[in-house]
C-alpha positions in Angstrom: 0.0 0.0 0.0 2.7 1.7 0.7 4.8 1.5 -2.4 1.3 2.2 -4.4 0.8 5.7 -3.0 4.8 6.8 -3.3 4.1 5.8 -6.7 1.3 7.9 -7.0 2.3 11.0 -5.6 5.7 10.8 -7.4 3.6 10.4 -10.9 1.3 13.6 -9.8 4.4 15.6 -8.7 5.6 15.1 -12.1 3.4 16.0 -13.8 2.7 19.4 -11.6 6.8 19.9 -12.4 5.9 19.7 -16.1 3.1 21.7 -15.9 4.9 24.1 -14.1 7.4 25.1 -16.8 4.8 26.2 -19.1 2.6 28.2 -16.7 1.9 31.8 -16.7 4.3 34.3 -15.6 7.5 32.0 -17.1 10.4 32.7 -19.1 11.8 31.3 -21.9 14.8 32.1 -23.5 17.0 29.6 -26.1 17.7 29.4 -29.6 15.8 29.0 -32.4 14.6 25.8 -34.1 12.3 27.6 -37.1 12.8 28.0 -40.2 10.3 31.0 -40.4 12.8 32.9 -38.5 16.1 31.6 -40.4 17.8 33.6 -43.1 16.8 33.9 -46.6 20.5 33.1 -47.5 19.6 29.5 -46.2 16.2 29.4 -48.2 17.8 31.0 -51.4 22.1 29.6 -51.1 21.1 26.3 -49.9 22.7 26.6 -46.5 22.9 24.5 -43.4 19.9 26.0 -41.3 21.6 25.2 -38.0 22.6 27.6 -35.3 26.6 27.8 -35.4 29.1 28.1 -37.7 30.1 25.4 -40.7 32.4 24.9 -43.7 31.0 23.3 -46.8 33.2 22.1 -49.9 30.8 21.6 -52.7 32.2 19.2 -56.0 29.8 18.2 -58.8 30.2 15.2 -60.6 28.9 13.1 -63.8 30.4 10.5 -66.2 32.1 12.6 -68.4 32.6 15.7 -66.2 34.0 17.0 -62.7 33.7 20.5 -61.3 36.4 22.4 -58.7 35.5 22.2 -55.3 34.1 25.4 -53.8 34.3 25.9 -50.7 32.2 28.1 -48.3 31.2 28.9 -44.9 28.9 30.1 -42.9 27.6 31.7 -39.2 24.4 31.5 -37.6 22.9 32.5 -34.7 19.4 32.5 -33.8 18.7 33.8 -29.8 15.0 33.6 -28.6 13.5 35.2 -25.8 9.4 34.3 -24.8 6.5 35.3 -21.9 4.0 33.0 -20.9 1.1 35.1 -21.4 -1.2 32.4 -20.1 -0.8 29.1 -19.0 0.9 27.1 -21.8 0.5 30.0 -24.1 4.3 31.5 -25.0 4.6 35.1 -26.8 8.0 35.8 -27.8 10.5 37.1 -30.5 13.4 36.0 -32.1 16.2 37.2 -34.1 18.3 35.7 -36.6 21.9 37.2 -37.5 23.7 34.6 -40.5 26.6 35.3 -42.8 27.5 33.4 -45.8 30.5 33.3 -48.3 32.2 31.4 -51.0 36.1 31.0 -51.1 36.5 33.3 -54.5 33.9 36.3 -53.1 35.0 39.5 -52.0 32.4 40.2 -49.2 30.2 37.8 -47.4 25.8 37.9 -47.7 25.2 38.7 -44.3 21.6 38.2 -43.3 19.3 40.1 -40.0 15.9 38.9 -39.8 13.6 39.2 -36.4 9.9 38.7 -35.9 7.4 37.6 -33.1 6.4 33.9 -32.5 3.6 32.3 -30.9 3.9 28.5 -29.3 1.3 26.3 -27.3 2.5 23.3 -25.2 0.6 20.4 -24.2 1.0 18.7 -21.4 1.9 15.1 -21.3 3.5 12.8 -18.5 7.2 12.8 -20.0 7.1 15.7 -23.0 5.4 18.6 -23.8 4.3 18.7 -27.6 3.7 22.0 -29.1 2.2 23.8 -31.8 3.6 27.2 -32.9 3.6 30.2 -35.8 5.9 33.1 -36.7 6.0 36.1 -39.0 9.7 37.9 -39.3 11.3 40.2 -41.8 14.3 41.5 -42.5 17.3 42.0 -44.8 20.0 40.2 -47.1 23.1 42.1 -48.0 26.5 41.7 -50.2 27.5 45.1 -50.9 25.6 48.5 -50.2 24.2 48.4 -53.9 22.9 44.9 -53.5 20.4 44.2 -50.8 16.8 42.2 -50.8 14.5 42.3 -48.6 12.4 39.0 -47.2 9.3 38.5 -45.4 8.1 35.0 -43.7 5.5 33.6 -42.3 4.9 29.7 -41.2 4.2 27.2 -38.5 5.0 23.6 -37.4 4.7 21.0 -34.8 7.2 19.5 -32.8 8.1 18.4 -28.9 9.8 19.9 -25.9 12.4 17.2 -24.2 12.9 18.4 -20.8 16.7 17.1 -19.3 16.2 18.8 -16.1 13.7 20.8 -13.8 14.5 24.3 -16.6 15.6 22.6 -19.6 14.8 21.4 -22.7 15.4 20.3 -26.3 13.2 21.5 -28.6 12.8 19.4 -31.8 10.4 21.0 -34.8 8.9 20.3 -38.0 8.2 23.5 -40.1 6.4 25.1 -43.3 7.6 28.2 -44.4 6.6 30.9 -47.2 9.2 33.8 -48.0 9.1 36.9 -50.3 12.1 38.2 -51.1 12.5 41.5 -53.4 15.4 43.5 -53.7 15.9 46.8 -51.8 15.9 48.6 -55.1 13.1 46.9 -57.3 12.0 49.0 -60.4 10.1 46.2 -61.9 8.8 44.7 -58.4 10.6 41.4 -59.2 10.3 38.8 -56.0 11.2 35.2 -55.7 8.4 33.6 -53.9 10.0 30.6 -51.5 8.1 27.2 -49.6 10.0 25.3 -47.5 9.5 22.0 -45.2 11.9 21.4 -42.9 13.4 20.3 -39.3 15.0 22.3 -36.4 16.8 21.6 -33.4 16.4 23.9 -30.3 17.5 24.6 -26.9 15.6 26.6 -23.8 15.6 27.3 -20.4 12.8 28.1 -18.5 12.7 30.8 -15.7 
């Protein structure tokens, strides 16, 4: 009888602890793990969309025919901050800073984009799953003659894995739509972008 009620209450005080991250009043910050907030050099150059830094070499190859290797690399950082405007409910914004360049190019596409987020956990005994949306917008640039500028907007699915009482690994499944259009656009050209993919994240909860 004994053993039956420990087990209980250590099953209900678990979930209470889970439920407790996610309440009202809570923190988040972390990284990001969205491709709505990610850089349009990713969408557009075909870059890792990972938060750190990475070097690429690139070779094409067919029967009859071999390219040079190119090599590039690249930097990016996507910080997060969120408020639990309600139980479960998190409101937040995120910025993404990325740079990008190729062995043979004089200056480096660096990328800012930032927008708000919204995310909504469920509670379950050993995760929390979650369903979110963004909207961000910001700015690609080689040189100062040749800028574009993106908007996004998307959403996704994924699950919070919590390794202790604050934090968690967040792993996500995304949709994304992007405009881009250059800064200087006399024939308001735009290259219209959808995108599936899957992001890693980290947060802590306060």
């Amino acid at each position: 009888m004994k053993k039956t009620l420990l087990c209980v209450l250590m099953m209900v005080g678990g979930m209470l602890w889970l439920q407790a991250q996610t309440e009202a009043g809570k923190v988040l910050i972390g990284t990001s793990a969205n491709l709505y907030g990610s850089s349009s050099i990713s969408l557009l150059e075909d870059c890792p969309n990972a938060v750190g830094f990475a070097l690429i070499r690139h070779k094409a190859k067919a029967d009859d025919y071999e390219s040079d290797v190119t090599k590039t690399s690249t930097f990016n950082l996507s910080p997060r901050v969120g408020f639990f405007a309600a139980d479960h409910l998190l409101v937040g914004a995120e910025l993404f800073v990325g740079s990008y360049k190729e062995e043979d190019m004089d200056e480096a596409y660096t990328d800012f984009v930032g927008g708000p987020f919204l995310r909504y956990y469920f509670d379950l005994p050993n995760f929390k799953p979650f369903l979110q949306a963004g909207l961000s917008a910001g700015q690609m640039k080689l040189s100062k003659e040749m800028k574009w500028n993106s908007v996004n907007f998307g959403g996704g699915l994924g699950g919070a894995f919590f390794v202790s009482d604050k934090v968690s690994i967040d792993l996500v499944a995304n949709f994304v739509h992007s405009t881009v259009k250059p800064s200087d656009n006399p024939g308001n050209s735009k290259e219209l972008l959808d995108a599936f993919g899957f992001g890693v994240g980290l947060s802590v909860f306060l």
